[in-house]
N, C-alpha and C positions, 0 to 999 in steps of 0.2 A: 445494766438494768434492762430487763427483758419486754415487749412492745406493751404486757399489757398493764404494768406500773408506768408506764411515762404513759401511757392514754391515762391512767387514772390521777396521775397528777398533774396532767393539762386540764382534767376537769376540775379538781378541785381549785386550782388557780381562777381557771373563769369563774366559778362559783362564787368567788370570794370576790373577785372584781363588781362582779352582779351586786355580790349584797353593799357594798360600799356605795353605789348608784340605789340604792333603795329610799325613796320615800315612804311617807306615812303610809299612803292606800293601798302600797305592796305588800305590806304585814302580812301572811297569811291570817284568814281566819277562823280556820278548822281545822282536826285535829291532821286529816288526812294530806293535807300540805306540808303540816308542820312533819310530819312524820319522813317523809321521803326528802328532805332534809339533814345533810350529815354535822358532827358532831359543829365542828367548826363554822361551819355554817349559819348555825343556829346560833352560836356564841356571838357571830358577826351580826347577827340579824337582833340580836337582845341587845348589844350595844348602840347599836343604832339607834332603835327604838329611843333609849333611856337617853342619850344624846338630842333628839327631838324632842323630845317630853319636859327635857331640860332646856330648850331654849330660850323661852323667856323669862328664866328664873336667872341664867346668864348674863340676859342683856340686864334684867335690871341689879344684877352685882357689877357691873362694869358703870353703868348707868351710877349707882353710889361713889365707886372708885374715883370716877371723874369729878363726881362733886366733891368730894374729898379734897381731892388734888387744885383743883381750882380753889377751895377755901383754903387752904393753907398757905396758896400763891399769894391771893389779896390779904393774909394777915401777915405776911413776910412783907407788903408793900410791890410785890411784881405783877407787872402786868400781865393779862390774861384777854383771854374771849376776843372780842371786836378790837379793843384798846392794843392788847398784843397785833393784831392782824395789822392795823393800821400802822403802826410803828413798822413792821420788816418791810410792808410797803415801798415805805419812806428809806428804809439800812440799804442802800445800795454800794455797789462797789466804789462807783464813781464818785459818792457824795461822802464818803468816810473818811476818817481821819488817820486811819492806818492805811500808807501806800507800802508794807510787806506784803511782798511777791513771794507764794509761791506756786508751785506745778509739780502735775503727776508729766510724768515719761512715759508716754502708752506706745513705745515703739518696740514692746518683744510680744507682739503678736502672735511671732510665727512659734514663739518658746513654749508658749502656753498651752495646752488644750483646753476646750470649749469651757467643759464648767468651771477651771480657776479664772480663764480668762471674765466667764459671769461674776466670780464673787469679787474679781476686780472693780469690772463696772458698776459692783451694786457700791463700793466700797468710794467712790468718787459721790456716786450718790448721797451716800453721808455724811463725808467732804461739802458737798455743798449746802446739805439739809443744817448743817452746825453753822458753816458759816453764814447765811440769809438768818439763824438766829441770834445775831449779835447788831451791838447796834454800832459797830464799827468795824464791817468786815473785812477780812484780808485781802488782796489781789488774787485770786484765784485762778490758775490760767491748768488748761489742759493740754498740751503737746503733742507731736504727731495721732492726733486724732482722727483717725479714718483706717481702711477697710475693715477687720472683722468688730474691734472695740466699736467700733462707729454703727457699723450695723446691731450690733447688740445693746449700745445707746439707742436705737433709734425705736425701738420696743417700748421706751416708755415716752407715754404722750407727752410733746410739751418740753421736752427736753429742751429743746433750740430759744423756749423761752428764759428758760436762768439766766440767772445773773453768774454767768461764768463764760470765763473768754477762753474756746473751743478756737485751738487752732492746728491746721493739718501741719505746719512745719513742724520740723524736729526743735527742738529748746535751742539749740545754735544758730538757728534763723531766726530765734523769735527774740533772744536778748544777747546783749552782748559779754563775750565771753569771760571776758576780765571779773564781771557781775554772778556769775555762775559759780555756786556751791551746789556737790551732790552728794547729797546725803546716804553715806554708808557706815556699817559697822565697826568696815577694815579699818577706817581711817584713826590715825593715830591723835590728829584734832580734834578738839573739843574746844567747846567754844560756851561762855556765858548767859551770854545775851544778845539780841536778834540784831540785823544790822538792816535798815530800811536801803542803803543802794545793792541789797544783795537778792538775789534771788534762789529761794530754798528748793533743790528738784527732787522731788520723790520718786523713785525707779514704778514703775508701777509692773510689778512683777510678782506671782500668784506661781509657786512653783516646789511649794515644799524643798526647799533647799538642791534642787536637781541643778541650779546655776548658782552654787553659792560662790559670793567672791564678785559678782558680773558686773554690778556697778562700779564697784570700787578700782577692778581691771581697765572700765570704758573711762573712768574716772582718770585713769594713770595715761594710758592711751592719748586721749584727748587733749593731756595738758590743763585740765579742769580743777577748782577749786574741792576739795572735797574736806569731810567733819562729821563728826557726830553727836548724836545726843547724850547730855552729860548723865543720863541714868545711873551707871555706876557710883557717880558721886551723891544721890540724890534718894537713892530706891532698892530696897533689897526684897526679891520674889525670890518664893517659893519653885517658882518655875522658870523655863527660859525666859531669857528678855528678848522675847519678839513679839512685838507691836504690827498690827494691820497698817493701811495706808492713812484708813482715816484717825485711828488715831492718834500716830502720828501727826496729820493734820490736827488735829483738837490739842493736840498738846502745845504746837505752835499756835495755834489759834489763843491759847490760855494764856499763852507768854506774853502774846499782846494786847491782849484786854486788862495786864497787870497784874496776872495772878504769878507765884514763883514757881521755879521749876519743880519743886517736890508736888505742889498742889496741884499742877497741873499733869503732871504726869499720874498723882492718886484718883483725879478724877477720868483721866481720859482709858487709864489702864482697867478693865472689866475686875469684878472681886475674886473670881475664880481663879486667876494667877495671882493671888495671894500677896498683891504689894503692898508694901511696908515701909514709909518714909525714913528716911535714917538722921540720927537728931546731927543734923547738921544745917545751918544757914546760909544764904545764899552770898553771905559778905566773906563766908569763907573760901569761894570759888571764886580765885582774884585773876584780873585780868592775865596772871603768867600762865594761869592755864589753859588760857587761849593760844599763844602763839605758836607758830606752824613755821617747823624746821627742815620743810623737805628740797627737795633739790629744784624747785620752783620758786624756791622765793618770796613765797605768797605773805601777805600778812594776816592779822589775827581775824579769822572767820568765825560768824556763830553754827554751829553745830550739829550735830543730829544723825541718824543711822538711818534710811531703809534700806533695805536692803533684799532682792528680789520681794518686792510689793511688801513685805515684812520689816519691820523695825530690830534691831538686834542690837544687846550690848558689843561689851566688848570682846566676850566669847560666846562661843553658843558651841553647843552639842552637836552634834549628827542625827537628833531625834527629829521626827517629822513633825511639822509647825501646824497643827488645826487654824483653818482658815477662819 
């Protein structure tokens, strides 16, 4: 491309940046502005326009939506507005009824680059924002927390105030090993139902499949308890079964609040993977398909897959996992 195409496409770049910073009073207002304006330009500058013109026709469609949403809450009988606030207040970890432990693993820092390692830490975010809305939350503990995850935590104000237990050890300093389930795909365990002396670790790894295997390797390595989640038996998609971090968190978070695995996994799984509960009950999932026959010894663990930050059945493709 010869200097004088890349000079005119530096300019029409800035041009565009310019109109997206446009307020109302920059509108041109004669013909002779508008003129010396190219085509895309102008396109940029009429959307804009129509986009402010629209704004408070927006606020108050969202202004209904809300009220919507809140009367359907108070004729369902759930709490909302001040009444809701006041209650999560009060749902803290310490005063709950459910002592299930579990944790992300934020120790592959170095595996990540910057923005999966971001849709990580937003994804812990959600992890906490589900559990604070329950009124018996889970144990929620974060693991080797610190340098780069910690600094890209610390972007959002207020962090340090959750209700979640941020600790810079690795998960083998932080509980005891015997206790340790980690949740991967490989694992040939599956497990029923959640076990309260157990703690459930979630790889917290953002990496489109470039480490596939890595938990379930550190898992073998380690001597660690490992399981997965019984989706296979529970869930047929249209797509891969892999699951984010969080919710995988919501999905264990659903198990404890009483809901069964198919329900929980239809609510925590987004509609656009397409799942599909399969008519099967949860009393058909008998304890023999819990138990764990590997060269450890282990006894019957509950279950579950992530696997690099991602949840996975029992197989998965080579296709890349949308964050």
């Amino acid at each position: 491309m010869d200097d004088s195409k890349v000079e005119n496409k530096n300019q029409e770049k800035l041009a565009v940046e310019d109109c997206t910073n446009l307020n109302r009073d920059d509108i041109p207002n004669n013909a002779s502005e508008s003129t010396t304006m190219s085509k895309r330009q102008k396109k940029k500058l009429l959307k804009r326009q129509k986009w402010i013109e629209s704004r408070e026709e927006r606020k108050k469609r969202e202004r209904e939506k809300q009220k919507r949403r809140l009367e359907a809450k108070r004729a369902a009988g759930e709490l909302c507005g001040n009444m809701l606030r006041k209650r999560l207040k009060g749902a803290t970890m310490a005063g709950s009824s459910c002592k299930q432990r579990v944790a992300v693993d934020m120790s592959f820092d170095d595996l990540m680059m910057e923005k999966h390692l971001v849709q990580c830490v937003k994804q812990i975010s959600r992890c906490y924002g589900a559990n604070r809305r329950v009124s018996d939350p889970m144990q929620f503990y974060v693991t080797s927390f610190e340098g780069k995850c910690h600094d890209l935590m610390a972007r959002q104000n207020g962090y340090m105030n959750w209700d979640v237990h941020f600790k810079n050890e690795n998960y083998l300093d932080v509980f005891d090993k015997e206790d340790i389930v980690y949740l991967t795909s490989e694992s040939s365990n599956t497990v029923s139902s959640l076990d309260n002396s157990k703690v459930y670790v979630i790889g917290g790894l953002v990496d489109h499949n470039d480490h596939k295997g890595l938990c379930y390797k550190l898992a073998l390595e380690k001597g660690i308890s490992h399981a997965r989640l019984p989706i296979d038996e529970f869930i047929e998609m249209k797509t891969r079964k892999v699951l984010s971090v969080d919710q995988v968190f919501k999905i264990l978070l659903g198990v404890t609040q009483g809901k069964n695995w198919k329900d929980s996994f239809l609510e925590a799984i987004p509609p656009r993977k397409g799942a599909v509960g399969k008519e099967i009950s949860d009393d058909n999932f008998s304890d023999a398909d819990c138990n764990i026959s590997d060269s450890n010894n282990l006894q019957s663990i509950p279950y579950s897959d992530v696997e690099n930050g991602q949840m996975n059945g029992k197989t998965a493709s080579k296709e890349e996992v949308k964050s």
